[in-house]
C-alpha positions as CSV (number, residue, x, y, z in Angstrom):
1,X,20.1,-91.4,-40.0
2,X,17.0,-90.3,-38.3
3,X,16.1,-87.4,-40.8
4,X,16.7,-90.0,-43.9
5,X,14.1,-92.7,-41.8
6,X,11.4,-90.0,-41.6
7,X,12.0,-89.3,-45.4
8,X,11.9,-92.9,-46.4
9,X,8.6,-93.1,-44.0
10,X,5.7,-94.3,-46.7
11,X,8.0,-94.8,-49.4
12,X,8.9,-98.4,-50.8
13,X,10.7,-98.6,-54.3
14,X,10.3,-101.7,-57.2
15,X,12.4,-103.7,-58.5
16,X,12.0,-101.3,-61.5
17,X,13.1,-98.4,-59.7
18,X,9.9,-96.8,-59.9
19,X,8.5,-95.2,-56.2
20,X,5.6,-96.3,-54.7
21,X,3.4,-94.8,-51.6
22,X,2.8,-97.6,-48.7
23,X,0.1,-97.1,-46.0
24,X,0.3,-99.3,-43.7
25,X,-2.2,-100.8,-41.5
26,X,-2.0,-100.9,-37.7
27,X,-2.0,-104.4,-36.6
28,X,-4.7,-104.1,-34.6
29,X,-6.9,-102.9,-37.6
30,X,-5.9,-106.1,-40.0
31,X,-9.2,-108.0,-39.7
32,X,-11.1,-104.9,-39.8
33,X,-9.8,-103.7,-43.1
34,X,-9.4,-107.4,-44.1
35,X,-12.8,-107.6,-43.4
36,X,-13.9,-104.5,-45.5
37,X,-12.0,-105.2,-48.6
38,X,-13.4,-108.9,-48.0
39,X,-9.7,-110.4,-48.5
40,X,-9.3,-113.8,-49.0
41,X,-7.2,-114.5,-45.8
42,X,-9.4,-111.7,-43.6
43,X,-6.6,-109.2,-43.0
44,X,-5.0,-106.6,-45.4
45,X,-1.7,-104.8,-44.0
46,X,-0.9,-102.5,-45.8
47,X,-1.9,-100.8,-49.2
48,X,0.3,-99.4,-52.1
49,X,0.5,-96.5,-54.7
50,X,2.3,-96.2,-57.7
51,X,4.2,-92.8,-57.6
52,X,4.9,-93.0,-61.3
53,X,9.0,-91.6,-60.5
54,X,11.9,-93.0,-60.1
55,X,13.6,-89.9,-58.6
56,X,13.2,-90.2,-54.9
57,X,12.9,-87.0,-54.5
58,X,9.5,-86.1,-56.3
59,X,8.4,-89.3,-54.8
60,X,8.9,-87.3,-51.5
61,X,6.9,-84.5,-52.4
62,X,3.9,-87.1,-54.3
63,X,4.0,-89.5,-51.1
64,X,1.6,-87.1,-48.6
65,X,-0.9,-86.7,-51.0
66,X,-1.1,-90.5,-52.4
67,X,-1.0,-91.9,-48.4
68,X,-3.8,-89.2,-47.7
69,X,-5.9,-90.4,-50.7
70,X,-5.5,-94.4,-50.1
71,X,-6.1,-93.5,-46.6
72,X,-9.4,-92.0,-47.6
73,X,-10.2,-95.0,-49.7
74,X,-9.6,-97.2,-46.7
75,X,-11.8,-95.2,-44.6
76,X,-15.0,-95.3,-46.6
77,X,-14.5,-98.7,-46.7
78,X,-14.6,-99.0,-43.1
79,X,-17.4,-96.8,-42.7
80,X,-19.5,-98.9,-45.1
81,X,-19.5,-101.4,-42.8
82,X,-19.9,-99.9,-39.2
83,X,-15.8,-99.5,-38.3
84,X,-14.2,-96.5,-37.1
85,X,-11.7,-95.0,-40.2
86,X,-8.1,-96.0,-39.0
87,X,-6.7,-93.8,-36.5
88,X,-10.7,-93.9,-34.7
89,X,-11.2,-90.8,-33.0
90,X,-8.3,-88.9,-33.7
91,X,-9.4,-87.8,-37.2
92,X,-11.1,-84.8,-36.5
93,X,-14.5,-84.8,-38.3
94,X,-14.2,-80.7,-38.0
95,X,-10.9,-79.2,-37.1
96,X,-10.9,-76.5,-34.7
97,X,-8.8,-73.5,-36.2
98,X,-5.9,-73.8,-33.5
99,X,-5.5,-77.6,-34.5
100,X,-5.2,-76.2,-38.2
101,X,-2.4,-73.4,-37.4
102,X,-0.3,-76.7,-36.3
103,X,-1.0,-78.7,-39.2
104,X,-0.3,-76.1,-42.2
105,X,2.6,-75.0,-39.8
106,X,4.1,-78.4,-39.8
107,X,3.5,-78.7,-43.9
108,X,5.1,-75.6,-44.1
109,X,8.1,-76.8,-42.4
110,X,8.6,-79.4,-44.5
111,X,8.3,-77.2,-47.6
112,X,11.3,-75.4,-46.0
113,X,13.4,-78.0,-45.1
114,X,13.2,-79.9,-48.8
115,X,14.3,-76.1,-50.6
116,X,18.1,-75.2,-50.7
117,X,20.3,-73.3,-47.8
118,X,22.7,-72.1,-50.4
119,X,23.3,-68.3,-49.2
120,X,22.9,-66.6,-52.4
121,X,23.5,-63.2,-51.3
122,X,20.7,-60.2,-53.7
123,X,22.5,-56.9,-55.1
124,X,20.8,-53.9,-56.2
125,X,22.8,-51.9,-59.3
126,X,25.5,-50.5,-57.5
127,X,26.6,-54.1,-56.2
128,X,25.4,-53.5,-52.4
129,X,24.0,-56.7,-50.9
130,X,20.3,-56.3,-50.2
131,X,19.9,-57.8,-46.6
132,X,15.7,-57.1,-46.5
133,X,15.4,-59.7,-49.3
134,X,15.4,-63.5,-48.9
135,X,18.8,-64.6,-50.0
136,X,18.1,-68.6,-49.8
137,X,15.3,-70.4,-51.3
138,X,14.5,-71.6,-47.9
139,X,13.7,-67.9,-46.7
140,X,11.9,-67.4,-49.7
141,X,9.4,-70.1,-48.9
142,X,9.4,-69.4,-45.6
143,X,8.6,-65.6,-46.3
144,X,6.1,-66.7,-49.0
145,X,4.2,-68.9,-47.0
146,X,4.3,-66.8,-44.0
147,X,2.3,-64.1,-46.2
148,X,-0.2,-66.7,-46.7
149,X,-0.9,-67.8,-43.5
150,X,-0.9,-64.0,-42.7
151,X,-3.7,-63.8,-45.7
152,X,-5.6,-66.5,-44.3
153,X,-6.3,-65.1,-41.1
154,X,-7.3,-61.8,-42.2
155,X,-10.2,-63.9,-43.7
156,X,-11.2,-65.4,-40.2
157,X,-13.3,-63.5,-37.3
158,X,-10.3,-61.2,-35.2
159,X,-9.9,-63.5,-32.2
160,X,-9.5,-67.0,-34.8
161,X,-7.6,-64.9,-36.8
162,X,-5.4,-63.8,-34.5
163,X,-5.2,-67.4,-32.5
164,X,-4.8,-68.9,-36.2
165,X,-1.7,-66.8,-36.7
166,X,0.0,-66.8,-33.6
167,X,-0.2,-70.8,-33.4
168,X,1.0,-70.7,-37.1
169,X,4.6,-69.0,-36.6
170,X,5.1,-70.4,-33.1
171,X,5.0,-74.1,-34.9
172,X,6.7,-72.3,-37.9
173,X,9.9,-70.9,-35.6
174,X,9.8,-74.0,-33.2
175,X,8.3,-71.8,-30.2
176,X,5.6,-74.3,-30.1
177,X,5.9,-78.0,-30.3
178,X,3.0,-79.9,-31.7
179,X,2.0,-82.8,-29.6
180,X,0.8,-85.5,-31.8
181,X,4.1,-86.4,-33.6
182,X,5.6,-87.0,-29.9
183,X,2.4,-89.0,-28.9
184,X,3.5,-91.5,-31.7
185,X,6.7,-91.4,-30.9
186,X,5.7,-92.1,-27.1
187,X,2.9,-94.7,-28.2
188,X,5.9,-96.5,-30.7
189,X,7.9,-96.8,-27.3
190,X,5.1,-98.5,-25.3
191,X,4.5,-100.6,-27.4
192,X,7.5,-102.7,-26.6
193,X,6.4,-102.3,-22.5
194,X,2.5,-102.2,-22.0
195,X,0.0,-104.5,-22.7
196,X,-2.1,-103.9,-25.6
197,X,-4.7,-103.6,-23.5
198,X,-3.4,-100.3,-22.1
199,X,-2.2,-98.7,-25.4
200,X,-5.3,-99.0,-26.4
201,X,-6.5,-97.0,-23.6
202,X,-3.6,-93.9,-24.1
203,X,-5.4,-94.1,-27.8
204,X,-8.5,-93.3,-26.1
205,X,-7.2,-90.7,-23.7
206,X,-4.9,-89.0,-26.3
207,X,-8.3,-88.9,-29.0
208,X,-10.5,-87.7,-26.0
209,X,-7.7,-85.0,-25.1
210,X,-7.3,-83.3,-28.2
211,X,-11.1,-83.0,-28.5
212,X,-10.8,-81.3,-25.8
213,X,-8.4,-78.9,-27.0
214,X,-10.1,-78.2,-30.2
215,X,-13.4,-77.4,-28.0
216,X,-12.1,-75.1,-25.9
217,X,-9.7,-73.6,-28.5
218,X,-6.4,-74.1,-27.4
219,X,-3.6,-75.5,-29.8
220,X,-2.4,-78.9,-29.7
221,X,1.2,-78.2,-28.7
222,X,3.6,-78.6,-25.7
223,X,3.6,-75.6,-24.4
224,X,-0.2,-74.6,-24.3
225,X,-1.1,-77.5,-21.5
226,X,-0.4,-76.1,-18.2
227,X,-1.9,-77.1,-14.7
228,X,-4.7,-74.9,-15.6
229,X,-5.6,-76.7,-18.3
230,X,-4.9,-80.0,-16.7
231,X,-7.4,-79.4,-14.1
232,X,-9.6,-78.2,-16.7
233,X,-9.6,-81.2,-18.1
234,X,-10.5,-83.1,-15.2
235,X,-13.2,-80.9,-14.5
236,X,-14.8,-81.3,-18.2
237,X,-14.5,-85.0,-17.9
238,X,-16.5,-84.9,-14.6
239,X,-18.9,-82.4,-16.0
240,X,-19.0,-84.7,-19.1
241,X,-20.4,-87.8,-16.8
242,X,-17.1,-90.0,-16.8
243,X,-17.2,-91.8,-12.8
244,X,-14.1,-91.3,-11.0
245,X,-12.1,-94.6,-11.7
246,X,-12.1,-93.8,-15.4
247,X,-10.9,-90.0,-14.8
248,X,-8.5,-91.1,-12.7
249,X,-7.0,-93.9,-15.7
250,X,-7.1,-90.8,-17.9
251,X,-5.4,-88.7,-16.0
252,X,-2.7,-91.5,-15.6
253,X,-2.1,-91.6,-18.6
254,X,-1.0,-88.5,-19.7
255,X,0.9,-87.9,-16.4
256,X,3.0,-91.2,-18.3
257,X,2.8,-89.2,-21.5
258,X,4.6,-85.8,-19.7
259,X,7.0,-87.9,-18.0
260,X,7.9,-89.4,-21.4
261,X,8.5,-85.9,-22.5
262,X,10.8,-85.3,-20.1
263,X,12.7,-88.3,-20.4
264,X,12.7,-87.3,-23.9
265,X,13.8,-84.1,-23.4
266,X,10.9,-82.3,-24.8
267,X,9.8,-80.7,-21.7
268,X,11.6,-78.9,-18.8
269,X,8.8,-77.9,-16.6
270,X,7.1,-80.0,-13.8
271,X,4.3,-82.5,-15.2
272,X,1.3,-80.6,-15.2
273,X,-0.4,-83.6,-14.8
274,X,1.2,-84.5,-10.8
275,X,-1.2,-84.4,-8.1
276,X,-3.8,-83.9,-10.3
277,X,-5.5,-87.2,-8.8
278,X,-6.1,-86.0,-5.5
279,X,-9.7,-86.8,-3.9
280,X,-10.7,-88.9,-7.1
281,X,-9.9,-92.6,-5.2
282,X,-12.4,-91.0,-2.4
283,X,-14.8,-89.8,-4.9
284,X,-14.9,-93.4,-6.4
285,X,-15.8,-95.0,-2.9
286,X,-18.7,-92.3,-2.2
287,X,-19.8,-93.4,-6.0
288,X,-19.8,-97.0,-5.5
289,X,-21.5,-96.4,-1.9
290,X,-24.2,-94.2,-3.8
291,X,-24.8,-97.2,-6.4
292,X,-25.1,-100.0,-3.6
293,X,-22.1,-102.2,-5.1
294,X,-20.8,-105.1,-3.9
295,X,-18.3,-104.5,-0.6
296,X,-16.1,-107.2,1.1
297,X,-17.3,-107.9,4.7
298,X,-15.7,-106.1,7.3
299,X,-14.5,-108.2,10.0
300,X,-17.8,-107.8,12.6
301,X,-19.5,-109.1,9.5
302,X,-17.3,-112.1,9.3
303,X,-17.0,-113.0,12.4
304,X,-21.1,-112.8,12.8
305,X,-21.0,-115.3,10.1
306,X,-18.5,-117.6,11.4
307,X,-20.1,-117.7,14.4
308,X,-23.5,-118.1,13.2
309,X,-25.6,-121.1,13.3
310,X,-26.9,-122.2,9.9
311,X,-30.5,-122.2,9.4
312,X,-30.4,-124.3,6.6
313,X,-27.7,-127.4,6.9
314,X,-24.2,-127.8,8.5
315,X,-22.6,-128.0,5.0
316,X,-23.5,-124.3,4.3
317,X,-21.2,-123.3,7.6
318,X,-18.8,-125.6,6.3
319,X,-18.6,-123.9,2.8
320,X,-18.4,-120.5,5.0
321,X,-15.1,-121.4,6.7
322,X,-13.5,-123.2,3.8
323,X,-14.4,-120.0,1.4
324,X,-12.3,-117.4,4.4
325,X,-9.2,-120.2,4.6
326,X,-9.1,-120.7,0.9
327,X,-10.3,-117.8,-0.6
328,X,-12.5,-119.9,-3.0
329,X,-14.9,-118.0,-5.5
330,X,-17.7,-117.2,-5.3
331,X,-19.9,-117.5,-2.8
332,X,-22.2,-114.9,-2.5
333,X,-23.9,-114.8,1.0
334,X,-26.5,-112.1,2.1
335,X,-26.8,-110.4,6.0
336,X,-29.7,-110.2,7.0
């Protein structure tokens, strides 16, 4: 049931039986798009592409390529008028070369998956089966496009090359598991449990992350992201400016991601991500400190105020003891 789902993903089919291509809009981006297509109501949901079949098959294979091109309609759109394109800051506006390998590995998977298993075994002329040749179609395409990927990283400098191709067939032999098609699946989940507020934010981090991995070079998949690379990651937002409190939401995040992925069974090593914290709620205070924020009055403080006599009417040491016994807000008061 779950492979038919992700087949029907996109898809929608008329009355007519003819296929159509259906992008649909995250909620959260209704008024924007509704706003760029200047829709009477001020939303727009979703938007939909005649496949011109009524075999659902070839609509399968059309649907990537229509989604990708009303997507890209949708996007201009949205740029015309000052909006991040949908999906803000995950679209890559350059793709690093790793982040590529996963991609063309994943299409290639599909190409696999949609061509036949029938074992059609290849004899020579004296009837002996030929066990060097591809005797499915599916290890035909797999063999085919292997050679390409294999062509297309001759044409790269050695280390891309190499990198390129090694990312390539560890997606391609499920080595290497990419990470963005289990960050939707994680973000789908908490959905139903978190605020909006906060799946915003593991947006942000999950965007932030993979530019990270694209600058530094390293595939977006499971297995690449090690405690190495987790601390690196702290270290590069530090370097990068972010104050403590926001490295330490980051870092939250994905340790909720990993432990997702091991609930899901994607992972069986310890969260790279644990412990990976540590000294960032005592950097935070020495920040605030630096900055001369606002503090809560330690108790000498208090008491000096309690005890105090006003200097400018009774009803301001009133307003002091009722603010301590009811915790009313706000009542800013300077020591002098």
């Amino acid at each position: 049931m779950k492979k038919d789902a992700e087949k029907m993903f996109g898809l929608r089919r008329a009355a007519s039986g003819l296929w159509s291509a259906r992008l649909s809009i995250p909620r959260n981006r209704w008024k924007d798009v509704g706003q760029a297509f200047q829709t009477k109501s001020g939303i727009r949901q979703d938007f939909v592409k005649s496949l011109q079949t009524k075999d659902k098959q070839e609509a399968i294979q059309r649907r990537d390529a229509a989604l990708a091109a009303l997507r890209s309609v949708v996007n201009e759109k949205l740029r015309e008028i000052g909006k991040p394109p949908l999906g803000g800051e995950w679209e890559a506006s350059c793709m690093g070369i790793a982040e590529k390998a996963v991609v063309d590995a994943l299409s290639a998977r599909k190409q696999i998956d949609q061509a036949s298993d029938a074992y059609e075994p290849v004899q020579d002329a004296y009837g002996n089966v030929n066990e060097n040749i591809p005797a499915t179609e599916q290890e035909h395409v797999k063999h085919v496009l292997s050679e390409f990927a294999a062509e297309f990283s001759e044409k790269l400098p050695p280390a891309e090359g190499r990198r390129y191709l090694q990312t390539f067939m560890g997606v391609l032999e499920g080595q290497e598991t990419p990470l963005e098609p289990l960050a939707e699946r994680w973000l789908a989940d908490a959905r139903r449990l978190v605020s909006t507020g906060l799946l915003n934010r593991h947006r942000r981090v999950l965007a932030i992350f993979w530019k990270y991995l694209d600058g530094v070079g390293v595939a977006r998949v499971v297995q690449k992201v090690d405690k190495r690379q987790a601390r690196r990651f702290r270290e590069w937002l530090i370097d990068k400016g972010k104050e403590a409190n926001t490295v330490n939401s980051y870092l939250s995040s994905l340790r909720s991601f990993w432990t997702w992925l091991d609930d899901a069974g994607e992972v069986s090593d310890s969260n790279p991500w644990s412990g990976m914290s540590g000294g960032l709620k005592k950097l935070a205070k020495k920040d605030a400190k630096a900055r001369g924020e606002k503090r809560p009055f330690t108790d000498d403080e208090l008491l000096l105020l309690l005890k105090g006599q006003p200097t400018a009417c009774r009803q301001l040491s009133r307003m002091m003891i009722e603010a301590n016994c009811t915790a009313a807000r706000k009542v800013d008061f300077s020591l002098s």
